[in-house]
C-alpha positions in Angstrom: 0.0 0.0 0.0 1.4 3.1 -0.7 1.5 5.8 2.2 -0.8 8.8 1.4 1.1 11.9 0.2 1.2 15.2 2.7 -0.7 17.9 1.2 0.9 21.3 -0.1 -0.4 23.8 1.4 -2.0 26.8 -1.2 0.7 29.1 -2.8 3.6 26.4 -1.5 5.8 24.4 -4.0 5.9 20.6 -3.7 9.0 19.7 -2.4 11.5 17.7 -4.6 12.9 14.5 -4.0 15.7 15.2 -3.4 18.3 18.5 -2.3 21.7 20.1 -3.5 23.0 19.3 0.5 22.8 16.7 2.5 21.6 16.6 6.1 25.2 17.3 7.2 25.3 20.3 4.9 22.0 21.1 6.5 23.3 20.5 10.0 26.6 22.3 9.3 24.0 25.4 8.1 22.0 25.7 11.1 24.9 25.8 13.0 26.5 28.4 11.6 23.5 30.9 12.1 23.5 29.9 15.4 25.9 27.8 17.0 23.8 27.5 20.4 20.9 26.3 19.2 19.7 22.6 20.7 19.2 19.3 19.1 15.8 19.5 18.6 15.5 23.1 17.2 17.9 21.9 14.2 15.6 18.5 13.7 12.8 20.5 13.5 14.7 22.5 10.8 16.5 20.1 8.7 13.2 17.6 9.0 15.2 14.6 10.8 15.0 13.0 14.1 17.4 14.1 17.2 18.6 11.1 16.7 20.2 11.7 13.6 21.0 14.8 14.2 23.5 13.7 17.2 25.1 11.0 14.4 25.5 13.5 12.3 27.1 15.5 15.3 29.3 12.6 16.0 31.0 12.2 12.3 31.3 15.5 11.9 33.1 16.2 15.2 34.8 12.8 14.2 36.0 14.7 10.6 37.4 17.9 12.5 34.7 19.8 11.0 33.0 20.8 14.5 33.9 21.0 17.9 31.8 21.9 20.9 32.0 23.2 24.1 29.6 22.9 27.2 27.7 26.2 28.3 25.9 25.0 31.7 23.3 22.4 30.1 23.9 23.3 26.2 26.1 22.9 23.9 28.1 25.8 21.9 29.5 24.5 18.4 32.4 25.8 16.5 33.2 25.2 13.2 36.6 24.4 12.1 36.2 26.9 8.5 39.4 25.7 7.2 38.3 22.3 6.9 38.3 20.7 3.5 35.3 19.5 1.6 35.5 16.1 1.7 34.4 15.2 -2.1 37.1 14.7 -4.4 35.5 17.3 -6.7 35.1 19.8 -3.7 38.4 18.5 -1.7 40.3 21.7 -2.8 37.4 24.3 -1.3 36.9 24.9 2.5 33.8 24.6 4.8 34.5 28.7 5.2 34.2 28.8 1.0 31.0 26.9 1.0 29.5 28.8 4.3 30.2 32.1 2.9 27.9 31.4 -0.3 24.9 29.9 1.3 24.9 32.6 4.4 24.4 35.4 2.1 
């Protein structure tokens, strides 16, 4: 059985299928507008579970693309902007590169 589409609401676009970024892209994003912000503020935003939010977290702590510290019960995140896109295509531009052109 297939599961019943979501309706769009008047004057909205239907979503595509698929994005340009991934949910790390999406993650990293977030992040960068406002690097306080809790787990379930950026689910809600990048349309994923907490869940996968803190995997994504994990890897890209794990890559050196993020660190965090601890600010009483939260968590502040910094981004490491020199880091280097991990795609062979992209390997040669840096997370600061790629933040500048979508935080315009």
């Amino acid at each position: 059985m297939k599961p019943t589409p979501t309706p769009v609401p008047r004057g909205a676009t239907k979503p595509a299928g698929w994005t340009f970024l991934t949910n790390h892209g999406h993650v990293l994003l977030c992040l960068a507008r406002e690097p306080g912000q809790r787990i379930c503020d950026i689910a809600r935003r990048v349309g994923i579970t907490q869940r996968c939010v803190q995997r994504i977290l994990v890897e890209l702590e794990a890559a050196g693309a993020l660190s965090h510290e601890r600010e009483g019960r939260c968590n502040r995140y910094h981004i490491n902007l020199s880091c280097p896109l991990r795609h062979p295509l992209e390997s040669h531009h840096s997370l600061r590169e790629l933040l500048a052109m979508l935080l315009v």
